[in-house]
N, C-alpha and C positions, 0 to 999 in steps of 0.2 A: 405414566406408569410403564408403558409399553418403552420408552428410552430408556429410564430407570431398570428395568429388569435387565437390559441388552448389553446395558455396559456392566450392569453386576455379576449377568454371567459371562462376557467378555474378559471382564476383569479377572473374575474369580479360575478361570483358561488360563491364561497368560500368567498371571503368579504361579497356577499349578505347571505351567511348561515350563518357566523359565527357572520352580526348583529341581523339575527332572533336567532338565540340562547341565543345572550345576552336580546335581547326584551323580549323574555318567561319567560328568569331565571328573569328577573327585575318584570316582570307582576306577576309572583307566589310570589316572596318575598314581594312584596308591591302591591299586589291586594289591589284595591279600593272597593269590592266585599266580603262582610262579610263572612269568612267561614262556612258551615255548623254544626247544633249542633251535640255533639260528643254523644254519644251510651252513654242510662244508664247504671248504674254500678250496677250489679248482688248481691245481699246476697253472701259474700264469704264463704269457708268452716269452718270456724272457728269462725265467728262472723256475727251477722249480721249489714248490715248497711243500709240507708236509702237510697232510690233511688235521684240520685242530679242528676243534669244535667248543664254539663258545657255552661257558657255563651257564644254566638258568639264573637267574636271578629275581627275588621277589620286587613285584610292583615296577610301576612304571612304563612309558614306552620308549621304546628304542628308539625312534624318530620324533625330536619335541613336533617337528614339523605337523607331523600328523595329528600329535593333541593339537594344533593350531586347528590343522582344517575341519579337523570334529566341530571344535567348539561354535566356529564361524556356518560351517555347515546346518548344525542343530541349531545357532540365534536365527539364521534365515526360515529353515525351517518355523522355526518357533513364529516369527511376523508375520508370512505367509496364512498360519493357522488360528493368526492372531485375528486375520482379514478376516478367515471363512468364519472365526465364530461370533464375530460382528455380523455377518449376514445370518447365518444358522438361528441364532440367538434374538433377532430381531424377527425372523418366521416363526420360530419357536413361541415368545413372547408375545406375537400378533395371533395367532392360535389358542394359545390358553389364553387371552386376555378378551375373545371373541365373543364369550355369552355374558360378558360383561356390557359391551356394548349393547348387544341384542337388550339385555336388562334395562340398560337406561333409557334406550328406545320407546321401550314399553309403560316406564314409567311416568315418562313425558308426556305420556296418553292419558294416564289417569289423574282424573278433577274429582272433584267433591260430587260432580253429577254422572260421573262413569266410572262408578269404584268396582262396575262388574268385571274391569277388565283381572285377569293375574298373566304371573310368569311363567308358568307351568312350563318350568325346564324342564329339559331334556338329557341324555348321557349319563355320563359318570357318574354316580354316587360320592361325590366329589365336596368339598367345603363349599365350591360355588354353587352346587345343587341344593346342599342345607342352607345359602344364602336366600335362595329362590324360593325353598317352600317355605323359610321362615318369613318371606316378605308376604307372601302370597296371603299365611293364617292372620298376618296384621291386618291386613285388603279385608280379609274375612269378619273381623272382627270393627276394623273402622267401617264397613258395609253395616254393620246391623248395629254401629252405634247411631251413625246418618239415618241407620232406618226407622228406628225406634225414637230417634230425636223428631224428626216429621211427622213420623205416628204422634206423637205426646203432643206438639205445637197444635196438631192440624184436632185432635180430643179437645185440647184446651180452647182452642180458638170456637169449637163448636160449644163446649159446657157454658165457656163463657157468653158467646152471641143467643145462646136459649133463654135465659132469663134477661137478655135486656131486651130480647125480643117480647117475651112476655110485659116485661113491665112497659114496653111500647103499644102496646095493643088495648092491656087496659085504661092506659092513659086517654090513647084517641078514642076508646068507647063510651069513656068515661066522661070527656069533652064532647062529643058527639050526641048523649044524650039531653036533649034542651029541658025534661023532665026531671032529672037527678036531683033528687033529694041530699038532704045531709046524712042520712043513714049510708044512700046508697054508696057518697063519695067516701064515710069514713070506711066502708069496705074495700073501697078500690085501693085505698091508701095502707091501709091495712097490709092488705095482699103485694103491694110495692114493697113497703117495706121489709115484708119477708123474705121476698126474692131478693135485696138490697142484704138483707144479712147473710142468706146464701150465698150471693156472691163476696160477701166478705168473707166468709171462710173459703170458701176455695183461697181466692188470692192468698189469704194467710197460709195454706194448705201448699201452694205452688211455692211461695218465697219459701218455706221450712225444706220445699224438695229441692228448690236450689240451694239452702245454702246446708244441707245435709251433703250433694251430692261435691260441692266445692272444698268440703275437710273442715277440718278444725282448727282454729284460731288461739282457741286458750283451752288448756287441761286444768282441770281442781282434783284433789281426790274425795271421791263419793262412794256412797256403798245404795245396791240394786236396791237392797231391801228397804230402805231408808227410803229412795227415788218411789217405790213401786205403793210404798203403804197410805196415802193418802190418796190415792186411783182404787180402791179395794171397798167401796161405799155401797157398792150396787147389790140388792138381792140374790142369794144363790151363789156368792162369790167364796170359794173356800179356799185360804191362805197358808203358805207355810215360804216362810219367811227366816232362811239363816243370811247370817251375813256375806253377802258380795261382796267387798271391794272391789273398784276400779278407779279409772282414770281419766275422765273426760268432760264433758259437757253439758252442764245440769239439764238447761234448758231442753237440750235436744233430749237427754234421755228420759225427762219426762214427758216428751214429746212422742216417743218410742209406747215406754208403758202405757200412757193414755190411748194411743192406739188402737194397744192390743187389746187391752181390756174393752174397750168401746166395740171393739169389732167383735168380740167374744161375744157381749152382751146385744149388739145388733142383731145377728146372723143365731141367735142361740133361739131354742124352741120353748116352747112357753113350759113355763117351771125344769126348765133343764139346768144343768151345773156349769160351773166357771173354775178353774183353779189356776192360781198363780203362784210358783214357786222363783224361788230365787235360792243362791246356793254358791259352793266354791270349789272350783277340784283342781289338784297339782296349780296349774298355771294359768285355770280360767275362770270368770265368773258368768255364772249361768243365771239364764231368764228363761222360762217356761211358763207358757200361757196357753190353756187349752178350754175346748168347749164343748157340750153337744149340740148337736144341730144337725141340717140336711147333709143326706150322702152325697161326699165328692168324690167324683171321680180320679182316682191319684194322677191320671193322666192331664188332670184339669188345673193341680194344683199350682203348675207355675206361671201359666196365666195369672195369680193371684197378686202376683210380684207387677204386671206391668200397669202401667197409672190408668187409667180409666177403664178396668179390664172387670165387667161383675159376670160373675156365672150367671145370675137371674137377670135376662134381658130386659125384662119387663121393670126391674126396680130402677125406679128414676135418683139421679142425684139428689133433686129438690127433696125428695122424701126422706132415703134410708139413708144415704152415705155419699161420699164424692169421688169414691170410687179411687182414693188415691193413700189409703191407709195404709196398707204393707209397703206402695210404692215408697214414702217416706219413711217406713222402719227399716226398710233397704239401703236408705241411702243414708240412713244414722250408722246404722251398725257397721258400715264401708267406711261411714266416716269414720269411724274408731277401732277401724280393722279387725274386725269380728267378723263372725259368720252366721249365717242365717239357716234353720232348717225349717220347712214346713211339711207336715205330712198330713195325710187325711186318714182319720179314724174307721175304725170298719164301722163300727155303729155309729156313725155320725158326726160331724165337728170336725172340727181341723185343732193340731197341734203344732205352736209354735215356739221354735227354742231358738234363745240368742245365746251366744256365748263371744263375751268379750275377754279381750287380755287384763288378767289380775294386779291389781295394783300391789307392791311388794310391801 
């Protein structure tokens, strides 16, 4: 890059010299600019003569000789300048090309396990400085995808080792007792199997957040209200249902509304409301799903988004939820390029609105 600049501004010299060279010699040979009158001519030694005075005349020089030396004068000139902006132009381009290096330097440094490093240029307010801080916000944001991906693995790896740790435990108590009855063992079994179902939901729970957060494979068109009305079963659910079109994913988007509804009616207080609208404006279709229930903190609410994230510490997987219900409505509505809004109610519950792009 740094060759490439030097000979382009070398180059770009030299053509500009070598048209002012030809501009000059042109302007001397054909000045527009009458030349001045020449010197009278002296009484020679031998005769005398009358003093005459040569007439001006436009353009030209009197001595071709001298447009010669011009021109050859101005081409050495011109080489000469031709040299220094070979070297000028090679400092000049090793200079501005200088926090480029530095850049690469730095990003040679950073791996997958040292994304705290950034560039934090320095100088000018320059295109290279808006190169710097736009790498920097990427570092920023591949930082808290790496981080939030280990969070998730290192949640999962634990949701998942707690029930096969339990179903280990009463296995060996279970074998361990030389007494056990058949009542006792078909409890033991019992209680296996639940945690066996538990762990089948999650896992089904994980592959739907993979393959939400992966996109979309095939579009159909569908409408919300049509998606949403056989999730609408539960007491206290009150509906209004115009038609949505869209364009996407059956599966997932009923994978979406059962979500929400289940979470609504999870997290809702005993004989409290539920409503679920659906709807269409200008260019989008809309999902709203709202509940009462306990007071959240609005500063609380985006924790809500991340996968194993519950405001009541105390509520276990095994019991209420998996703690991974918004996570996968997040990564539905990503997948179909929508947007997600949650807010928390001042009396209680939270309110959730999806809005996807309308099918035409």
């Amino acid at each position: 890059m740094r060759f490439r600049l030097t000979v382009l501004y070398s180059g770009l010299f030299v053509v500009a010299g070598a048209l002012l060279v030809v501009l000059t010699y042109f302007l001397v040979e054909h000045s527009p600019f009458p030349s001045p009158p020449a010197a009278p001519v002296l009484p020679g030694s031998g005769a005398a003569r009358a003093v005459t005075l040569q007439e001006p005349r436009l353009g030209g020089l009197r001595d071709p000789a001298a447009s010669t030396r011009l021109l050859v004068n101005s081409l050495i000139a011109l080489g000469a300048m031709a040299i220094a902006s070979l070297w000028l132009g090679w400092l000049v381009a090793g200079r501005a090309l200088r926090p480029l290096g530095v850049m690469t330097a730095t990003v040679r440094r950073i791996t997958a396990d040292r994304l705290d490093r950034r560039l934090s240029a320095t100088g000018p307010d320059d295109e290279l400085r808006e190169l710097a801080d736009t790498f920097d916000q990427l570092l920023d944001r591949l930082d808290a995808a790496f981080t939030a991906q280990r969070r998730f693995v290192a949640n999962a790896s634990h949701e998942l080792r707690t029930p096969l740790t339990l179903q280990r435990a009463m296995a060996e108590v279970a074998l361990a007792d030389p007494d056990a009855d058949v009542v006792a063992l078909r409890a033991v079994l019992e209680r296996l199997l639940a945690a066996g179902r538990h762990q089948e939901r999650l896992i089904e729970a994980l592959l739907t957040l993979a393959r939400g957060q992966q996109g979309l494979d095939r579009r159909e068109p569908l409408d919300l209200a049509a998606v949403a009305e056989p999730f609408l079963d539960h007491p206290g659910v009150r509906a209004t249902l115009a038609p949505a079109p869209v364009s996407g994913d059956r599966a997932l988007l009923e994978r979406l509304v059962a979500n929400l509804v289940d979470n609504a009616v999870t997290y809702n207080r005993p004989g409290g409301w539920i409503t679920v609208e659906t709807g269409a404006e200008d260019a989008a279709a809309t999902l709203r799903v709202a509940n009462s229930g306990a007071v959240i903190p609005p500063e609380q609410v985006p924790m809500l988004l991340q996968p194993f994230q519950r405001l009541e510490p105390g509520r276990r997987a095994s019991g209420d939820g998996l703690g991974l219900g918004l996570s996968i409505v997040a990564a539905i509505v990503r997948a179909h390029r929508g947007t997600l809004d949650l807010g928390a109610l001042p009396d209680g519950g939270l309110s959730v609105s999806v809005t996807l792009p309308r099918r035409p």
